[in-house]
C-alpha positions in Angstrom: 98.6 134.2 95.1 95.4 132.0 95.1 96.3 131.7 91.0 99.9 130.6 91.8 98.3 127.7 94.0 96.0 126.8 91.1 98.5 126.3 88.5 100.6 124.5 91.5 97.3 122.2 91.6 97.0 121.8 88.2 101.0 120.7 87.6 100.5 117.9 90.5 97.6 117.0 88.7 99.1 116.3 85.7 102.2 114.5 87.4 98.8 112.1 89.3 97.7 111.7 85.5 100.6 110.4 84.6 102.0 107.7 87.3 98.1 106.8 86.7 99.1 105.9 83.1 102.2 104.5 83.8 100.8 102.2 86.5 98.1 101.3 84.2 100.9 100.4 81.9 102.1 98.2 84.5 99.2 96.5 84.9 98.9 95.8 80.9 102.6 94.7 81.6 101.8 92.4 84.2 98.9 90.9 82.2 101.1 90.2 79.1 104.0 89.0 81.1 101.8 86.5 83.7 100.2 85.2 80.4 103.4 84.6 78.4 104.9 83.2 82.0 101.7 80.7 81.8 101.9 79.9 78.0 105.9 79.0 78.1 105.6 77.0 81.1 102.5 75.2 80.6 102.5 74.5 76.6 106.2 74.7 75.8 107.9 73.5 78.8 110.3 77.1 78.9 109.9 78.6 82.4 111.7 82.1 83.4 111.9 82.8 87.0 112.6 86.2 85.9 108.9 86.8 85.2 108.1 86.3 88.9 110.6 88.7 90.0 109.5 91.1 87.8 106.2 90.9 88.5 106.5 91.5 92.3 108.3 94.6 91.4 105.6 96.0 89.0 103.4 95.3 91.6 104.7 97.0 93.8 105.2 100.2 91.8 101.9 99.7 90.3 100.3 100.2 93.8 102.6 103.3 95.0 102.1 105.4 91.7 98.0 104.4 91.7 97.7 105.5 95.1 97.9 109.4 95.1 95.1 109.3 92.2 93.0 107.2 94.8 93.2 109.8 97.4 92.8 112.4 94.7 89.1 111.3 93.5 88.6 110.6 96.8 87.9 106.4 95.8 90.0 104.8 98.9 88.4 103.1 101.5 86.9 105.3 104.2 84.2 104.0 107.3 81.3 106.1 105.8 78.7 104.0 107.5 80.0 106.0 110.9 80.3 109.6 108.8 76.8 109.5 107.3 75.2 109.2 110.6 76.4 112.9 111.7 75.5 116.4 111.0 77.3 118.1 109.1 79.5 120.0 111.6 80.3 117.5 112.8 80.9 115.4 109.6 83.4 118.3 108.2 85.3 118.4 111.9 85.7 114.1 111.4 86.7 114.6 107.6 89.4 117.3 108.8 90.8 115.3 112.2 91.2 112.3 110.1 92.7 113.4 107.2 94.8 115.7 109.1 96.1 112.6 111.0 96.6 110.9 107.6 98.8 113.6 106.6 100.8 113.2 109.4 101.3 109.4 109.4 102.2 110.0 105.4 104.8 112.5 106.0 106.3 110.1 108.6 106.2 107.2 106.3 107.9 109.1 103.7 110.7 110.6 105.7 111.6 107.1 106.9 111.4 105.6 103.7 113.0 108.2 101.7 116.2 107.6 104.3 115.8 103.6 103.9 116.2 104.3 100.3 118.9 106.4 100.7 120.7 104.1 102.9 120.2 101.2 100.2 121.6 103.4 97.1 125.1 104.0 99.5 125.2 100.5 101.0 124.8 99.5 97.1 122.6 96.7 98.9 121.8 94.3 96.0 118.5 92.2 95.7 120.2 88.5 95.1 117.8 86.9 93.0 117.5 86.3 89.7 117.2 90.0 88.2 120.5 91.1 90.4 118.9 94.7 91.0 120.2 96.9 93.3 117.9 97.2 96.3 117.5 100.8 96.2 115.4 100.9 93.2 112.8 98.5 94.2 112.2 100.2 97.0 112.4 103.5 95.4 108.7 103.3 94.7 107.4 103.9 98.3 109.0 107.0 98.8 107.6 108.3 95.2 103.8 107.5 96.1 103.7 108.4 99.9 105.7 111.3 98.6 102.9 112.2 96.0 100.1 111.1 98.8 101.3 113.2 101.4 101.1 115.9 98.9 97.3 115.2 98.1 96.3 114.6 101.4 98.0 118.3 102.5 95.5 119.8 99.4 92.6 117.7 101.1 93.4 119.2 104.5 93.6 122.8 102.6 90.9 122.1 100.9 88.7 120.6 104.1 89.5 123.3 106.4 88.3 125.6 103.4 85.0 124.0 103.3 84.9 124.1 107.7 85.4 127.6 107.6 82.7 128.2 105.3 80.2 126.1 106.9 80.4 128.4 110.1 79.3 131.4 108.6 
């Protein structure tokens, strides 16, 4: 069983490795795009509005499939100034509650925002700007990462409570 939930591990870690390359690839694409954007406008008088629009979506994408590899290597922002000061018990119970409650608020935000999606795809809700996309695929992004969050933060808790049991003994 506890080589089944390795190999599981190891799967999601690959899927993590690669939104990480494909939201680095949006952020090479974003670079590129912002610079071309400035170029045309500035030295040849050719502006695309375009470029904005898709920039704010590549953002947006960029951010929800960089996230889960965030909580992964454990790099997001946590209040380690209060942690530090603690024992360790104590430390590992905070560690737990919080991502526990993490978990929670991540499964919440994906179950509402994979039914605001959904509702977007049938109402066939269409962004009306310049691009003309259908709403339900820019959104589609924030029920992917919290999605692939809530999923990391459920190893964390596995893996916290893990690390609580053994410092008992």
């Amino acid at each position: 069983m506890k080589k089944i939930f390795l190999n599981i591990g190891k799967g999601f870690d690959q899927v993590l490795n690669l939104s990480l390359s494909i939201s680095l690839f949006l952020m090479i694409f974003m670079l590129v795009i912002v610079t071309l954007g400035v170029v045309l406008r500035y030295f040849i008088g050719i502006s695309f509005p375009a470029i904005y629009e898709l920039i704010e979506y590549s953002m947006l994408y960029f951010t929800m499939l960089a996230a889960p590899s965030l909580f992964r290597s454990d790099k997001h922002i946590k209040m380690e100034f209060l942690v530090e000061k603690v024992q360790n018990r104590t430390r590992a119970i905070l560690n737990l509650v919080t991502t526990t409650i993490s978990l929670v608020m991540s499964t919440v935000i994906t179950w509402f925002a994979i039914s605001l999606t959904f509702d977007q795809f049938i109402m066939s809700r269409m962004e009306q700007r310049v691009l003309n996309i259908l709403f339900g695929y820019i959104i589609m992004a924030i029920p992917i990462g919290f999605f692939f969050i809530t999923l990391q933060l459920l190893r964390q808790v596995y893996k916290l409570a893990f690390e609580f049991r053994n410092l008992k003994k």
